[in-house]
C-alpha positions in Angstrom: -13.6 2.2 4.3 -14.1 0.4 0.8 -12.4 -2.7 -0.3 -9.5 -2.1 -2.4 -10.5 -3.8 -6.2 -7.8 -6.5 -6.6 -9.9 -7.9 -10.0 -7.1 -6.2 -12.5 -4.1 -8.4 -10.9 -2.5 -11.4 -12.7 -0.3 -12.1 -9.8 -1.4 -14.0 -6.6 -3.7 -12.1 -4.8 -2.1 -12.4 -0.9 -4.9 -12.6 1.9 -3.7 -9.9 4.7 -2.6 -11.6 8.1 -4.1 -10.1 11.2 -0.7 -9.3 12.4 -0.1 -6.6 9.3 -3.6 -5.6 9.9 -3.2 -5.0 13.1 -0.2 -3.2 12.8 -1.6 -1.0 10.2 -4.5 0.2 12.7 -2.2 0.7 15.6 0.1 3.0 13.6 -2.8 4.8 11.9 -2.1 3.9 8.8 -4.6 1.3 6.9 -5.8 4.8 4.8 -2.5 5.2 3.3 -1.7 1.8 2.9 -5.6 1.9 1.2 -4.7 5.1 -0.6 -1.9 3.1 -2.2 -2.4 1.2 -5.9 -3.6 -2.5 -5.6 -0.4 -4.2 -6.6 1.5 -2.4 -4.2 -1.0 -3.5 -1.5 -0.6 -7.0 -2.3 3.2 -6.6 -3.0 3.7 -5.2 0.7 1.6 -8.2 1.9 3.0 -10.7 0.0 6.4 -10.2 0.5 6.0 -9.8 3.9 4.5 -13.4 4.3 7.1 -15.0 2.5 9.6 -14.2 5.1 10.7 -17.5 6.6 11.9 -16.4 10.5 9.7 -14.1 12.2 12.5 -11.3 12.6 12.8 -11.1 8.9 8.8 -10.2 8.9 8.9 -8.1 11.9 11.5 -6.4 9.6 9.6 -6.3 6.5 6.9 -4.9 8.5 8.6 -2.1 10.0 9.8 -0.9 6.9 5.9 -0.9 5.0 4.7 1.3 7.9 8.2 3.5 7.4 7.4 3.5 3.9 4.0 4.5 4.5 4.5 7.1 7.0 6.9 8.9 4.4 4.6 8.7 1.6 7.6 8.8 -0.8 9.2 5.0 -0.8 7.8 2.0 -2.2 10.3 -0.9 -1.7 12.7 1.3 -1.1 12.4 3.2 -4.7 11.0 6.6 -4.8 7.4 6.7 -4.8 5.3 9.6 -6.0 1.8 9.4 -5.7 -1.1 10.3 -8.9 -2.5 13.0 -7.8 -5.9 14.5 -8.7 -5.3 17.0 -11.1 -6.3 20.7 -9.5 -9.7 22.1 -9.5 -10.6 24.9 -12.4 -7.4 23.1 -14.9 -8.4 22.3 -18.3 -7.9 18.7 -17.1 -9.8 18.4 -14.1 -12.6 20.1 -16.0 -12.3 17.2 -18.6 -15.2 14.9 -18.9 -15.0 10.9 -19.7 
């Protein structure tokens, strides 16, 4: 599994705790937490390590696996993933 390229953020960059980690692995989910842009990676993290009291991060947590079970949420706001564009489509067959 490849690093996630955090280079393009102006924001902190938040170092993931082993806890999240963990969590992540357990619930099968690091690919589509990996799958999921950089600043949304870092947002998850980050906002779930500045929770104070340890329920409120159990909390957080919970809802980023919820989130990334569903596929479709992102803080709670719809989410809809880029998707490669289709094989044989004037725009997949586009080249840089």
């Amino acid at each position: 599994m490849s690093k996630t390229d955090f280079s393009n953020l102006t924001r902190q960059v938040h170092q993931m705790p082993d806890f999240v980690r963990d969590a992540l692995v357990e619930n099968n989910l690091m690919e589509a937490y990996r799958d999921r842009p950089p600043y949304q990676q870092n947002d998850y993290v980050g906002w779930i390590t500045r929770a104070k009291r340890p329920d409120t991060k159990q909390k957080r947590l919970t809802q980023m696996l919820a989130e990334l079970d569903s596929g479709d949420l992102y803080m709670k706001m719809p989410y809809h993933p880029r998707r490669a564009p289709r094989v044989g489509t004037a725009q997949a067959d586009r080249t840089p």
